[in-house]
N, C-alpha and C positions, 0 to 999 in steps of 0.2 A: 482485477488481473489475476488470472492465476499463476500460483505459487512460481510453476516452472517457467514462468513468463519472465519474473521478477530476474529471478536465474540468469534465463539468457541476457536480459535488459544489464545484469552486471556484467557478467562475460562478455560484450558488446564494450559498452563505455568502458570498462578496464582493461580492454585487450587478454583476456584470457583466456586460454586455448583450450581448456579441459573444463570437464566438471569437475577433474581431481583439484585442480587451482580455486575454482570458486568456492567447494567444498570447504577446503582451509581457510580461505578466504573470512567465510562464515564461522568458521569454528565447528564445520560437522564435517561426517564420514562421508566419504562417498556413496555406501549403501546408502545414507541419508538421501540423499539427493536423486540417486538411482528411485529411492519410493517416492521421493514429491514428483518424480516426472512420470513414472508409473500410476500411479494414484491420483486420484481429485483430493487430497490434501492438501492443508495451507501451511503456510511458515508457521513457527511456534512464535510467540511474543520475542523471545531476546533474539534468533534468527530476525524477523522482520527489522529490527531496531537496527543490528549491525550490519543489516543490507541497505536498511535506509542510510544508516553514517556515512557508508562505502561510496552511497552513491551523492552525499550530499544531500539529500534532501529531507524533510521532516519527518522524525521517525511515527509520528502522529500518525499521518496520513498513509502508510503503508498497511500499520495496525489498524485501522479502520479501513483500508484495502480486504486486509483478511479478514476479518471480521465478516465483511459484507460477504467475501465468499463461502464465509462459515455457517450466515445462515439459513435457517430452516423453511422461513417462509418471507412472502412477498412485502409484508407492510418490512419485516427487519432487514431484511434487503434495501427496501427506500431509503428506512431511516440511517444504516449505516452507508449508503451511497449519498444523501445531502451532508452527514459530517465529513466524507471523506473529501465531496465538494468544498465544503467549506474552509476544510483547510488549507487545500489547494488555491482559494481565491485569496484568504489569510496570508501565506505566501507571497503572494504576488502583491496585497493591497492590507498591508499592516494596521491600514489607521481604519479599516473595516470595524477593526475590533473599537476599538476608541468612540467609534462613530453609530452605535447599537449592535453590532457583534450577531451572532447568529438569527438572531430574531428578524432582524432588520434584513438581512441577506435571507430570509427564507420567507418574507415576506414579497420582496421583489420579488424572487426565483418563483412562488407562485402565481404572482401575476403575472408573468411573461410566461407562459408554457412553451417548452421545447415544441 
């Protein structure tokens, strides 16, 4: 998702009217937020983290959000789109991890192709 996605996805679930609110919100300037929506930019690490708190959900999976949009080519692309999968299924199905943890979920998720 990119950066200014995340943005509005807070401004949304928080009821916030401005960029100048989510700005604070975050802990940055509005110029800040004026260049992620301008730009193909991503959140910085502690941005991503306190937009993840904001919105409840694991700040893991946001940071592996950017990540993916941060990289350069196709295989890091994949590979940070299966973690950020992961986490999200992690989420949802705790004892995944208990139960062989990534390996095991990226063994199935290859043999079912989307």
């Amino acid at each position: 998702m990119k950066a200014h996605e995340w943005i509005d996805r807070l401004k949304v679930e928080k009821a916030l009217q401005s960029d100048y609110a989510a700005a604070k919100m975050l802990g940055l300037t509005t110029a800040a937020v004026s260049k992620i929506r301008t730009s193909d930019s991503t959140l910085g690490e502690d941005t991503a983290v306190r937009l993840a708190e904001n919105l409840g959900i694991e700040p893991a999976f946001v940071l592996a959000d950017q990540a993916m949009e941060r990289a350069k080519n196709g295989a890091a692309r994949r590979a940070w789109e299966a973690v950020a999968e992961f986490i999200a299924l992690k989420e949802k199905t705790p004892e995944l991890v208990e139960a062989g943890g990534f390996e095991l979920w990226r063994k199935r998720r290859d043999s079912n192709p989307r």
